[in-house]
N, C-alpha and C positions, 0 to 999 in steps of 0.2 A: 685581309684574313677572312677564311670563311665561317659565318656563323655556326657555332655546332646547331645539328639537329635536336628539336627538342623530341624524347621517347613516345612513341603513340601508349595511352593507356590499354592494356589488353583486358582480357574476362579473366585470365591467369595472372593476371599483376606479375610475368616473367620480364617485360620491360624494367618497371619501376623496381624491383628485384635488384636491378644493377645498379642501380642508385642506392640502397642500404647499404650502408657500411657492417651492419649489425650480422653474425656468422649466422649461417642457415638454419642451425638446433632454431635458433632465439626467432626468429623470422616465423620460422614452424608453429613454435609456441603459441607466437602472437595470433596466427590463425588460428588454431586448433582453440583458445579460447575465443576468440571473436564470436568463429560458428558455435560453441558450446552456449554462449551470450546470445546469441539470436535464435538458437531452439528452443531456449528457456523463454525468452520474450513471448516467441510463437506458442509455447505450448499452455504458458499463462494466460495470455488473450483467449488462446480455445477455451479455456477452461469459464473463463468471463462469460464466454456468448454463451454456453450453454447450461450457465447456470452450475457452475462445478464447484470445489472445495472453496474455490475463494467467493461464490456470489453468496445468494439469500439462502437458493436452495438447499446451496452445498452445506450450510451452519443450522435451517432447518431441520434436512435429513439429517444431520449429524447428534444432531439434538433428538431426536426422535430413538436414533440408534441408542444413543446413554439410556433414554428412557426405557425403552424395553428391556433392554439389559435390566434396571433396577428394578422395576416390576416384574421380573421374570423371577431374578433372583429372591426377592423379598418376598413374593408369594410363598416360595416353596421353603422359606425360614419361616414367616410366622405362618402357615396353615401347618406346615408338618414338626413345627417342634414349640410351639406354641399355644396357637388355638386349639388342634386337638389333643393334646397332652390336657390340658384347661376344661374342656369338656368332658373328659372321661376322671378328671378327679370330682368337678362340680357334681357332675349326675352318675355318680357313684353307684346311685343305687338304681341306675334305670342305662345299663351301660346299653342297651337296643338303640334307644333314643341317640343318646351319645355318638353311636355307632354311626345311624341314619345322618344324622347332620354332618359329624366328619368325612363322611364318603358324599354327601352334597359338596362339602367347600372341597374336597379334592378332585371333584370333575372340572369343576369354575375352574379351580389352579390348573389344570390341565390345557381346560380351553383356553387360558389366559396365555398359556407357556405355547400350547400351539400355535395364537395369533401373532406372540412376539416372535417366535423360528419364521414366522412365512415374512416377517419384515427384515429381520436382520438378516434373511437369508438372499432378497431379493438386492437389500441395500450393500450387501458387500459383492454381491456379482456385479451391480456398476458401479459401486466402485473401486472393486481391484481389476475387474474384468481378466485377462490372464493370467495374473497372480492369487486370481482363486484360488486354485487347488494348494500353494504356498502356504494360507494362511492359517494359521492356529485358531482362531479365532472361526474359521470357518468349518473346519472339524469338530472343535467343539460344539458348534450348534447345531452340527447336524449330529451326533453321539446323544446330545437332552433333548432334541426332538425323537429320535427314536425311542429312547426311554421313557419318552411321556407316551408315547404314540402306544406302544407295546404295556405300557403298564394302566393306560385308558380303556384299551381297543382287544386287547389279551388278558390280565389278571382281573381285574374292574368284573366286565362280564361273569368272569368263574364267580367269582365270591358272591355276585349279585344272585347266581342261579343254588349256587349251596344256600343261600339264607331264603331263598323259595323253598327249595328243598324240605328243608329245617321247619317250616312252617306249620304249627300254631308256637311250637317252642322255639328258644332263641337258638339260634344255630352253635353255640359256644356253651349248651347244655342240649344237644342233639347227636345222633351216632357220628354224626357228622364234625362233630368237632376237631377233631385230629386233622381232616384235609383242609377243614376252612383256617387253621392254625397256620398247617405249611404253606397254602397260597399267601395267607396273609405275610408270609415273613418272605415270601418271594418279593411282592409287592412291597415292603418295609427295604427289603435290599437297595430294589429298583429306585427306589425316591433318594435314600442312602447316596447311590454314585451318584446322579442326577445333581443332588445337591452339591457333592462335593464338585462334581464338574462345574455347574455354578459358579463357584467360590474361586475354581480355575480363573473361570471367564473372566472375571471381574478382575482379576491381577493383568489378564493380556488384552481387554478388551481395548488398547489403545494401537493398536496393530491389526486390526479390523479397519482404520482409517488412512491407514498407509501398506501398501506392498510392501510384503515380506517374504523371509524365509521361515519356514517350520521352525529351523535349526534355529533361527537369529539369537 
């Protein structure tokens, strides 16, 4: 009797193919996870070498991200609804002073909020890289970057040259008072959204560390 041949193993496993019993959906299946199982191996290994969400760096930068988020946020609570509300009831009687000091800590907050947009803004381009533009979290902090940016760089300036202006008197008993009022309440707006976008961030900021959709 002659011995059967035994099947040469192919690159397409179509030999050993006719040796399962098992119908071709289920065959299918068993690939289609297999390879799904060795892209995820391959792409967790990448992520190993180069220092990504699962090494040091990836839980340092991730750490760093929360941080600025809460310093970002927390400034713009306690300087704008706190310490200067607090300084303008303390010195009461000397609201210029008041004035000058609250508009020091709201440049700090500015620069504070600027230095946090230029990190969380570098740390969600590597790591969403083409799901950038997706991400909520990355809208929102370029919207409180502009609003600092515009309310530092545009209102900031005016009010600083009205109360030149206004000079030996306080600008807020000068003819001048009715524009330094309207600037001021543009500027009051601006911190206004800002904050509340803020308050956004912090509900989505955990979608900054994973690709998304807008919509999700």
């Amino acid at each position: 009797m002659a011995s059967a041949k035994k099947p040469r193993a192919s690159a397409c496993g179509d030999e050993w193919a006719e040796l399962d019993p098992s119908p071709p959906a289920a065959r299918a299946e068993r690939k289609a996870a297999a390879a799904t199982r060795g892209r995820r191996s391959a792409n967790t290994a990448a992520r190993e070498r180069s220092g990504g969400s699962t090494g040091w760096a990836g839980r340092v930068s991730g750490f760093g991200y929360r941080l600025a988020i809460t310093l970002w946020i927390g400034s713009l609570l306690t300087v704008g609804y706190l310490v200067a509300p607090s300084l303008f009831g303390i010195l009461a009687g000397n609201r210029a002073l008041a004035g000058e000091i609250a508009g020091v800590l709201f440049a700090r907050g500015a620069w504070l909020g600027i230095a946090c947009a230029a990190y969380l803004l570098i740390f969600l381009a590597l790591r969403l890289r083409a799901a950038l533009w997706k991400s909520p979290v990355f809208w929102i902090v370029c919207l409180m970057l502009a609003l600092t940016l515009l309310g530092q760089f545009g209102v900031q300036p005016v009010l600083a040259h009205l109360k030149d202006q206004a000079k030996p008197l306080e600008v807020m008993k000068s003819v001048l008072a009715d524009r330094f009022a309207a600037w001021h309440g543009i500027s009051s707006v601006l911190y206004l959204v800002q904050t509340l976008c803020g308050l956004v961030l912090l509900g989505v900021q955990g979608r900054g560390l994973r690709p998304g959709s807008l919509f999700d």
